[in-house]
C-alpha positions as CSV (number, residue, x, y, z in Angstrom):
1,X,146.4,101.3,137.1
2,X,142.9,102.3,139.0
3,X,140.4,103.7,136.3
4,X,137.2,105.3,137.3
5,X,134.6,106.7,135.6
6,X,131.9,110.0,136.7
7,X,130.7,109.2,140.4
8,X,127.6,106.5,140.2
9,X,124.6,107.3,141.9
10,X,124.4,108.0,146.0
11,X,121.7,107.2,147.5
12,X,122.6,108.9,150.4
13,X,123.0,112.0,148.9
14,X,119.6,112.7,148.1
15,X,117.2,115.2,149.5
16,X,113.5,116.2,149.0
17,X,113.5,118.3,145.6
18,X,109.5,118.1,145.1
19,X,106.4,118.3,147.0
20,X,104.5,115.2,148.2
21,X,101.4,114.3,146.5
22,X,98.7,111.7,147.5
23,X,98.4,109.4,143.8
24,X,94.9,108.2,143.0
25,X,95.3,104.5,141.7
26,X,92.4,102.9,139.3
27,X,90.6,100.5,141.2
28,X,89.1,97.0,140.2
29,X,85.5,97.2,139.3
30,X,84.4,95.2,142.6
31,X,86.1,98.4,144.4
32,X,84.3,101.6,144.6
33,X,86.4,103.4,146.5
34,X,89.7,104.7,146.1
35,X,91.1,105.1,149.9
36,X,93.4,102.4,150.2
37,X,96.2,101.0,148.3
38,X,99.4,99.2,149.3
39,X,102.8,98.5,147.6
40,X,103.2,100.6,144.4
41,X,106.9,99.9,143.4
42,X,107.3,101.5,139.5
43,X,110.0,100.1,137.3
44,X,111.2,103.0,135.0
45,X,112.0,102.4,130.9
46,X,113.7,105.5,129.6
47,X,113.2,104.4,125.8
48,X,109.4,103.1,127.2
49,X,108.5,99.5,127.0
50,X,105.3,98.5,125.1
51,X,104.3,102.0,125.3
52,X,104.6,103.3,128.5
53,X,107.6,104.5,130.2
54,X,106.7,103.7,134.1
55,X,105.2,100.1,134.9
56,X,103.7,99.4,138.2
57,X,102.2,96.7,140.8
58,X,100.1,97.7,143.5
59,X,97.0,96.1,146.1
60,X,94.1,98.0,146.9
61,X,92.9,97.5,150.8
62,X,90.0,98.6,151.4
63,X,89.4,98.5,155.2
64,X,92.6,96.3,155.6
65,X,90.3,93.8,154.1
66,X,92.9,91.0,152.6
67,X,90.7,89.5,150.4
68,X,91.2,92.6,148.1
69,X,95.0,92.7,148.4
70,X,95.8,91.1,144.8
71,X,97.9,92.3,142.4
72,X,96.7,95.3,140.1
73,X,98.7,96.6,136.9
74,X,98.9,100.2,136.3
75,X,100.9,102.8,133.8
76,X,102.0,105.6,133.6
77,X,104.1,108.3,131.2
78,X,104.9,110.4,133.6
79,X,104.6,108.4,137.1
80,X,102.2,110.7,138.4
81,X,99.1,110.0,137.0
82,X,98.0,106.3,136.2
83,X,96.1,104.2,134.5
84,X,95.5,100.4,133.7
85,X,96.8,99.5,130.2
86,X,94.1,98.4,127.2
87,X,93.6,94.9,127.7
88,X,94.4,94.4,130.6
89,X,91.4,93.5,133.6
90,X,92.2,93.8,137.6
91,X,93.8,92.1,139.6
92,X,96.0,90.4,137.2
93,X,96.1,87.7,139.8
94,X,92.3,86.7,141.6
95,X,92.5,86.4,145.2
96,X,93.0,82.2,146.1
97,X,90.7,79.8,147.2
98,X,92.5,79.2,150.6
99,X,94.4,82.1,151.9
100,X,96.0,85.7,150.3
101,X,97.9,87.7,148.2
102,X,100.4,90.3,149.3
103,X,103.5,92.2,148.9
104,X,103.7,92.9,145.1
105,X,106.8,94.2,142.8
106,X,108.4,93.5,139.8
107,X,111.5,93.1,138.0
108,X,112.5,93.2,134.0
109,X,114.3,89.9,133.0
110,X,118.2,90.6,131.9
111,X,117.0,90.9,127.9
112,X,114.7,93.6,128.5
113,X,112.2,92.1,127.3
114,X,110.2,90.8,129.8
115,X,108.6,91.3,133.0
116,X,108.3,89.8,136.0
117,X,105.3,89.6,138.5
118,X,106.6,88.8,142.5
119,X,104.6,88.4,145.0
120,X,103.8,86.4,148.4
121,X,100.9,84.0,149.0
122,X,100.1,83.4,152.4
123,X,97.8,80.6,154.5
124,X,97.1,78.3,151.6
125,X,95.1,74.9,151.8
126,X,98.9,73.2,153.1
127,X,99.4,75.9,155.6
128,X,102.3,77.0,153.8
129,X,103.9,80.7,152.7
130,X,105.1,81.0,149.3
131,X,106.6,83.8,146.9
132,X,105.0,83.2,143.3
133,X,106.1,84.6,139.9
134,X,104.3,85.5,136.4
135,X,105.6,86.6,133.9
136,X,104.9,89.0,130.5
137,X,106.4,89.9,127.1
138,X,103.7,92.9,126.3
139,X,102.5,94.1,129.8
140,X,99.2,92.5,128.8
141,X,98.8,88.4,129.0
142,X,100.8,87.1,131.7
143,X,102.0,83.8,132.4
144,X,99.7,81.2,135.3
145,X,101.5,81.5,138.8
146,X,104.7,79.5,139.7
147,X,105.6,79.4,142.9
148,X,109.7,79.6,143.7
149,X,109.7,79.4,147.4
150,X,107.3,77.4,149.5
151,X,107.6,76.9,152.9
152,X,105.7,75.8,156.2
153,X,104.1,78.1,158.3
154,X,104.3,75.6,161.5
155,X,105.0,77.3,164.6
156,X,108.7,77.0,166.0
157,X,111.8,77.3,164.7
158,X,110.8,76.0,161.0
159,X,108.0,78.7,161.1
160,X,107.9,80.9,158.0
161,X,105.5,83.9,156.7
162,X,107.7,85.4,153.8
163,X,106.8,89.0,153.1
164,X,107.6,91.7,151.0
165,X,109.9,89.8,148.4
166,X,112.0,91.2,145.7
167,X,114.4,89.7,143.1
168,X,117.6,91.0,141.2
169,X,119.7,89.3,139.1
170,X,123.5,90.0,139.2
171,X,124.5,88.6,136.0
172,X,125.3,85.1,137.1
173,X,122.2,83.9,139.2
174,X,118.8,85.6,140.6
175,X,118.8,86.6,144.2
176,X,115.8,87.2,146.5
177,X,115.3,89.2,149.8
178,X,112.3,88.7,152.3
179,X,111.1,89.8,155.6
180,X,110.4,86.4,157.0
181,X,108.2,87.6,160.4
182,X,108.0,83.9,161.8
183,X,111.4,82.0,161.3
184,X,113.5,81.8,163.9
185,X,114.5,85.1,165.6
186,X,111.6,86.7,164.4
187,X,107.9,87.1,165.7
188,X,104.5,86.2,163.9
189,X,103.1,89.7,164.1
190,X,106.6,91.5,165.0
191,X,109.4,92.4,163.4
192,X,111.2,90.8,160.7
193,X,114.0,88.8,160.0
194,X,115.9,89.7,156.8
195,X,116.8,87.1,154.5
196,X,118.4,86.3,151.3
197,X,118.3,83.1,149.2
198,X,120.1,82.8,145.4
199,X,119.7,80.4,142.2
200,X,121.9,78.3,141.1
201,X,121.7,79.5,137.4
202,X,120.2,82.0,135.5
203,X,116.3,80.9,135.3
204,X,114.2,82.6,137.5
205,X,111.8,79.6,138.4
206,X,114.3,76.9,139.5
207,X,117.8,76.2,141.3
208,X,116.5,78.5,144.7
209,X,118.8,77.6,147.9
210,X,118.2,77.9,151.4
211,X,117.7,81.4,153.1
212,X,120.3,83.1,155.0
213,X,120.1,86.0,157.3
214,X,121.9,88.9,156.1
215,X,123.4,92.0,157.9
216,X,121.5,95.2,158.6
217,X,122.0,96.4,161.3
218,X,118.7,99.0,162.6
219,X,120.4,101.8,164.2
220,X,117.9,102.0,167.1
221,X,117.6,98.9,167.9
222,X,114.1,98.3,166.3
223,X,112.9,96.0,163.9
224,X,113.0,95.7,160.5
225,X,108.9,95.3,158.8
226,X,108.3,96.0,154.9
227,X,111.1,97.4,152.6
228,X,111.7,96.8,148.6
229,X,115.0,97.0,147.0
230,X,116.3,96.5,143.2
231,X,119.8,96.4,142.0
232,X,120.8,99.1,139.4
233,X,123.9,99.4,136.8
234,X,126.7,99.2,138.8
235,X,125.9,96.1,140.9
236,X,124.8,98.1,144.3
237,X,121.7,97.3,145.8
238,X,119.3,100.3,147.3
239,X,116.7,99.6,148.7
240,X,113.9,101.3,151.2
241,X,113.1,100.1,154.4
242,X,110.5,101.0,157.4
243,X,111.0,100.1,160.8
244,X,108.6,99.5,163.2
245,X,105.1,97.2,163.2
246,X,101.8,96.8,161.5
247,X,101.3,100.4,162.6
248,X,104.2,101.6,160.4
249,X,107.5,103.0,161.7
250,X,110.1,105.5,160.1
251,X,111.4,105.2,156.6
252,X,115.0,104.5,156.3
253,X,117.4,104.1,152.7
254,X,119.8,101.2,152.4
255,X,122.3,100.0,150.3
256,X,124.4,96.8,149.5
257,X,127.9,96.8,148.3
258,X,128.0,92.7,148.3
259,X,125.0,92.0,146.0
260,X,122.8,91.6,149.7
261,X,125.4,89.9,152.1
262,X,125.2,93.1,154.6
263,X,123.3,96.9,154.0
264,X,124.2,100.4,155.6
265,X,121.1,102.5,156.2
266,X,120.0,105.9,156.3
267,X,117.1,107.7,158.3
268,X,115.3,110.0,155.9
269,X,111.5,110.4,157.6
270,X,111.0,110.2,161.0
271,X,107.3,111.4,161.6
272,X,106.8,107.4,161.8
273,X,103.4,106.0,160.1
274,X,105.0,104.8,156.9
275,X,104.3,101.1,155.5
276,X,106.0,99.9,152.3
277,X,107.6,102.4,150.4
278,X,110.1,102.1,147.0
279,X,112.6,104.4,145.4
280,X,111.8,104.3,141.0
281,X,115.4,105.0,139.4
282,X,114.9,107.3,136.9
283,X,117.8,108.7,133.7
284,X,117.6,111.5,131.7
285,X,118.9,111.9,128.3
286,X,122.4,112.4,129.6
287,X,122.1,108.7,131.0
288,X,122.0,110.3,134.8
289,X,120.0,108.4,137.5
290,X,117.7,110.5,139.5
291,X,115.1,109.4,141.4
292,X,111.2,109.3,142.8
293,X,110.0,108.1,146.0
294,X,106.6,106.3,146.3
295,X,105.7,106.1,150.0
296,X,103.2,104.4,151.8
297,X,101.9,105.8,154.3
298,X,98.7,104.9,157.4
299,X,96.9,107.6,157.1
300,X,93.2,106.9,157.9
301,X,93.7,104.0,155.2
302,X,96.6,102.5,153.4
303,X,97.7,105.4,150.7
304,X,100.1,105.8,147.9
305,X,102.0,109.4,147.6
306,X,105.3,110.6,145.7
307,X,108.0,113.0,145.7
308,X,111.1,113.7,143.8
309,X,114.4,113.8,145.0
310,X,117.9,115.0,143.6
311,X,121.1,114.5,144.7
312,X,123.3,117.4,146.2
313,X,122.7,116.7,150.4
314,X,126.1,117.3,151.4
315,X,126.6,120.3,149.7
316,X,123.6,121.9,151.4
317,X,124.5,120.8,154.6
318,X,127.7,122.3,154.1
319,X,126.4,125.2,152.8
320,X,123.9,125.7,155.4
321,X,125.8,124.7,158.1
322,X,128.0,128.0,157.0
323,X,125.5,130.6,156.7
324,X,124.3,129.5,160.3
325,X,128.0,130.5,161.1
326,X,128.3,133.1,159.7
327,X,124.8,134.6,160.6
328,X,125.3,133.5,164.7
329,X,123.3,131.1,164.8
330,X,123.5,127.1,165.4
331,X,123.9,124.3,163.0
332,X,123.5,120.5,164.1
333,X,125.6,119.4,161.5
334,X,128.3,121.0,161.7
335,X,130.8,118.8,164.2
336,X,134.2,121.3,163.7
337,X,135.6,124.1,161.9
338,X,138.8,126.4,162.4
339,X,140.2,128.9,160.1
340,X,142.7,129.5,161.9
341,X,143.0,133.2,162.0
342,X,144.4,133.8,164.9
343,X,148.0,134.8,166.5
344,X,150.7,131.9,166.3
345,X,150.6,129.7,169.7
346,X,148.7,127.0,171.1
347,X,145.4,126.1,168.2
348,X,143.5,126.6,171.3
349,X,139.3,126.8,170.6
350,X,138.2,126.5,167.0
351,X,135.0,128.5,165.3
352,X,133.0,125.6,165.8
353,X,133.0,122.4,167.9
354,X,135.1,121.1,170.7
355,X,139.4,121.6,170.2
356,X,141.2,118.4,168.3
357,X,142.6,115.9,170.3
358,X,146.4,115.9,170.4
359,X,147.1,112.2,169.6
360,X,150.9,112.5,169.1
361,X,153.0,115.3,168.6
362,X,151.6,119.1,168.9
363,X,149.9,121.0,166.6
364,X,149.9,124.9,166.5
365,X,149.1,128.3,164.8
366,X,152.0,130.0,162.1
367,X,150.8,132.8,160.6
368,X,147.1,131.7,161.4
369,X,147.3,128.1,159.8
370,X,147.5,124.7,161.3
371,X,151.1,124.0,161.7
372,X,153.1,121.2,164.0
373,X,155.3,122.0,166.8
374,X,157.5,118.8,167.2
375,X,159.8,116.9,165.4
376,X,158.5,113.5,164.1
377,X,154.7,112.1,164.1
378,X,151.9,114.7,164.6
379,X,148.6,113.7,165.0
380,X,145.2,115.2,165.9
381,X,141.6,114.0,166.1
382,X,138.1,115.0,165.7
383,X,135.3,112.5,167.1
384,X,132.4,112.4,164.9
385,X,128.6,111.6,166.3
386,X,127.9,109.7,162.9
387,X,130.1,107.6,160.7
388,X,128.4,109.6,157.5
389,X,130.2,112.7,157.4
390,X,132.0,115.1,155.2
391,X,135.6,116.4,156.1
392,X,137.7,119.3,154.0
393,X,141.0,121.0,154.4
394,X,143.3,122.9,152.4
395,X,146.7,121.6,152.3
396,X,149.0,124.8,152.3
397,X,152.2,123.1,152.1
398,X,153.8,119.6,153.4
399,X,156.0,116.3,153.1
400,X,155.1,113.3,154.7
401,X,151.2,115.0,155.4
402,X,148.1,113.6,155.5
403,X,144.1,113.9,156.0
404,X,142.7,111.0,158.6
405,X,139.0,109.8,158.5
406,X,137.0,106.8,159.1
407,X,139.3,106.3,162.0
408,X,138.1,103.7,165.2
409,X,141.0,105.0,167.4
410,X,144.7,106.5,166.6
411,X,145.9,102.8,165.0
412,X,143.0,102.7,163.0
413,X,141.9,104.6,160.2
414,X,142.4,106.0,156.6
415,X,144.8,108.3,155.0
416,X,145.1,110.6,152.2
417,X,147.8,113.0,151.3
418,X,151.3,112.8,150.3
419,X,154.5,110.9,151.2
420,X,156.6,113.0,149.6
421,X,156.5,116.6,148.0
422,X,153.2,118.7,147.4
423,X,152.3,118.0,143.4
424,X,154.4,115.0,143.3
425,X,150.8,112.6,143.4
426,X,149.2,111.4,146.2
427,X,148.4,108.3,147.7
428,X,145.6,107.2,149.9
429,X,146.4,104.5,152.7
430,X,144.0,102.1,155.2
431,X,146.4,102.2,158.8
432,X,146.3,98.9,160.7
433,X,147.1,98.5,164.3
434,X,149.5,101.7,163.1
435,X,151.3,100.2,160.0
436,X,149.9,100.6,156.4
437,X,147.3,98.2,155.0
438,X,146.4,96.5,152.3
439,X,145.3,100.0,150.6
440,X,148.3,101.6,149.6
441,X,147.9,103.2,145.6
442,X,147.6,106.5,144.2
443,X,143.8,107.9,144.3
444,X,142.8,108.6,140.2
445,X,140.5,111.0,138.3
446,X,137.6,110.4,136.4
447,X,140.4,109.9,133.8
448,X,142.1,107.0,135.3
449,X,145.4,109.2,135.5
450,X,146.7,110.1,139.1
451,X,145.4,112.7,141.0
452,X,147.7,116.0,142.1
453,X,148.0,117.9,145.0
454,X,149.2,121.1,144.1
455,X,149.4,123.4,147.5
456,X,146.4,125.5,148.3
457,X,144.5,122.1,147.2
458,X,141.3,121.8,149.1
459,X,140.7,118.0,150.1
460,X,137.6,116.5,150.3
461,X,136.3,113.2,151.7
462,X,132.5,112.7,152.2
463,X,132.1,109.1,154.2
464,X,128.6,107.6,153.8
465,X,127.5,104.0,154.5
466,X,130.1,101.2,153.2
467,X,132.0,103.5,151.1
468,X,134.1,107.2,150.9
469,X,134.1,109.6,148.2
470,X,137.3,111.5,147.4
471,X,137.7,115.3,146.0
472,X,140.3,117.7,145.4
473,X,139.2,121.2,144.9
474,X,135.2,120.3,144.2
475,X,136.5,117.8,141.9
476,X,135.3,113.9,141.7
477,X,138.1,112.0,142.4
478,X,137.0,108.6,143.3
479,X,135.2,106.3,145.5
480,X,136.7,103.1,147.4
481,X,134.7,100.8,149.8
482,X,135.3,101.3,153.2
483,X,135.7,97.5,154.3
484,X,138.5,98.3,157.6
485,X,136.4,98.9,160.5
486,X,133.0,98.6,161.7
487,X,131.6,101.6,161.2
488,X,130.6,103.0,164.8
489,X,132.9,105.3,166.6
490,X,134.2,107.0,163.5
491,X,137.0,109.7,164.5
492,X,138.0,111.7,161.3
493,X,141.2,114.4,161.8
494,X,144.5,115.3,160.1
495,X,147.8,113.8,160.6
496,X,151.3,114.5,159.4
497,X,154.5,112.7,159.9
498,X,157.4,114.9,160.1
499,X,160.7,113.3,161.1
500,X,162.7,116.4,160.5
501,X,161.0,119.5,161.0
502,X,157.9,120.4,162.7
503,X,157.1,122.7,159.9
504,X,156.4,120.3,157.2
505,X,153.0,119.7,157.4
506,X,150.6,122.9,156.5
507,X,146.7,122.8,156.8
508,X,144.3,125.9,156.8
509,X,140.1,125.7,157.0
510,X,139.6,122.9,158.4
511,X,135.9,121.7,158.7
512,X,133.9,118.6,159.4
513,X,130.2,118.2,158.4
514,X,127.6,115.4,159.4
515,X,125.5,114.9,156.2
């Protein structure tokens, strides 16, 4: 038996639900200005810890002056306005003799009870980089620097400069993610490689293994340069990622499925000029996750700002995508929709988007629905221009009938629907070189009891990143990690296998969203 519980947090189904506002950030006393800060990455405590109920790290950077960029404590009760807590003087951590600070964030230690201080130290008196830790129980006396990576700076292919590190732990070991801009592959100046290195235990401060590269892949073929990431309840990792140089780039969400191993991303600002930005995971009394995102941003100075954000993208983009329809006018996202109403014969044109591909079989119009006209397998296919995309379809009636996405080609892809009778269960299906895969179970509710298709069900599978979301008539079903086929061209569409008649297989409103 698969059990599942209320969907978990997706990060890709956020959009913009606030305003952005510049944040003004209490300077050190040997700072008179406040026109430049870096980094500010807040850790949220619902129930508050030692009194405040956002903690943050930030650097100021005055005039991209480095000797400045050390690590200053600020808090806040409602992460909009800040302050620096009683007893507590900036920077928490002076700039070195030889060399700089940089790259800030924390982390709270599995008990909850205390914090942790990360941060990078470049150019020291040895010529090496290093990532340094400090830690506090109260927020207000913190521990003297350890350093838990250090590494050579030489030139070549044992060249390091380790920026922008972060730490999780999964409940077994500590993990830690860099942007290493001079190792091998990478470019002193340029863009970064991503790395990952683990402990072999559960302290913090010893057991750290080599650095490997991990997968995440930049859509357009640019480089990665500053991101922060954290990993929340249910073991995924999100992070937040820009692109680009020194001169910032666009700001991009990922997320991790494999504690780090490999990340999907997400383009969510594209007017470039962003530096170093972080998502704060925020819960409400109900114990929901929401979400604020601090963004950096070069802007005649280094500058802090926020906005909110709230889940619900894919049901706008549906939504919109509609009224655009049904006003006359053009939607981007929407990739194909057919109702169907029209007189029995050939499907010919839909309402929107290009006519199905006719993989196998036929597929027709009865009494304006999507029927099949031939005896055995029918098949047809609509090619997607993303792999995150939402497709929904009633199922009118049907044995042996199913709904395709996250296809590569017609051998490829996944399947929900039912092998039998309509409200006899379901089953969802990965297709291998065209024979069933290792998926092969009945998709669940929330309650952990099997799902039903009743007819007139409307099916619903929104495909995002690593993973696909299932729902039957608005309903949260499930989610299952998509781990079949690289995700790059995705071809979603419905298929139904009728080796008697060519009427058993019944689908009506038929649409496919990118979102």
């Amino acid at each position: 038996m698969v059990t599942k519980t209320a969907p978990t947090f997706d990060l890709f189904d956020q959009m913009r639900a606030s305003d952005r506002e510049r944040l003004r950030l209490p300077q050190p006393s040997n700072i008179s200005s406040n026109t430049s800060n870096l980094y500010l990455a807040p850790l949220f405590f619902s129930d508050g810890w030692n009194g405040y109920r956002y903690w943050g790290i930030f650097t100021p950077f005055p005039s991209s002056d480095v000797q400045y960029e050390n690590p200053c404590l600020v808090v806040s009760n409602d992460g909009w306005n800040w302050s620096v807590p009683a007893g507590v003087t900036n920077p928490l951590i002076p700039k070195p003799a030889v060399g700089n600070n940089m790259d800030t964030s924390l982390a709270q230690a599995p008990d909850g009870m205390t914090l942790y201080l990360i941060w990078s130290s470049q150019h020291d008196a040895s010529g090496h980089s290093q990532v340094k830790v400090s830690e506090s129980t109260n927020g207000i006396s913190w521990s003297a620097p350890v350093s838990i990576v250090d590494l050579p700076e030489s030139t070549g292919a044992t060249a390091n400069t380790l920026y922008t590190p972060c730490v999780w732990f999964n409940g077994t070991n500590w993990k830690l993610i860099v942007h290493n801009r001079a190792t091998a592959g990478g470019a002193l100046g340029g863009p970064a490689v991503v790395q990952v290195a683990a402990t072999s235990g559960s302290s913090i401060y010893s057991g750290w293994g080599a650095f490997s590269a991990i997968t995440m892949v930049q859509p357009l073929g640019r480089g990665w340069w500053h991101s922060h990431f954290q990993r929340v309840p249910d073991g995924r990792i999100l992070g937040v990622c820009t692109d680009g140089n020194e001169s910032g780039g666009d700001i991009w969400f990922a997320e991790s499925l494999d504690d780090g191993a490999t990340f999907r991303v997400r383009r969510v600002s594209t007017e470039s000029g962003y530096y170093r930005s972080a998502i704060c995971l925020t819960q409400d009394l109900a114990g929901s996750l929401g979400m604020s995102l601090y963004i950096g941003e070069i802007n005649g100075g280094f500058q802090m700002l926020r906005e909110d954000w709230k889940s619900g993208l894919e049901a706008l983009s549906r939504s919109k995508a509609v009224t655009a329809m049904v006003t006359g006018a053009a939607d981007s996202k929407f990739v194909f929709l057919d109702n169907y109403n029209r007189a029995n014969g050939a499907v010919g044109t839909p309402v929107v988007g290009s006519a199905m591909t006719v993989d196998v079989g036929s597929l027709v119009i009865k009494t304006r629905q999507l029927s099949f006209g031939t005896v055995g397998n029918n098949r047809g296919l609509v090619t997607c221009p993303s792999v995150d995309y939402s497709v929904q379809a009633t199922i009118v009636s049907g044995n042996n009938t199913w709904l395709l996405f996250r296809g590569a080609d017609a051998a490829n892809y996944y399947r929900w629907g039912v092998p039998g009778a309509l409200g006899t269960g379901n089953v969802i299906q990965s297709i291998v070189a065209g024979n069933v895969g290792s998926l092969d179970r009945p998709v669940v509710g929330p309650d952990g009891v099997e799902a039903q298709l009743p007819a007139g069900s409307i099916m619903k599978v929104v495909c995002r990143g690593g993973r696909f979301r299932l729902y039957i008539n608005g309903n949260f079903c499930e989610e299952i990690p998509d781990t079949l086929h690289a995700l790059d061209g995705v071809k979603c569409g419905v298929s139904c296998g009728v080796f008697a008649l060519p009427s058993a297989g019944v689908w009506d409103d038929y649409s496919v969203i990118t979102c």
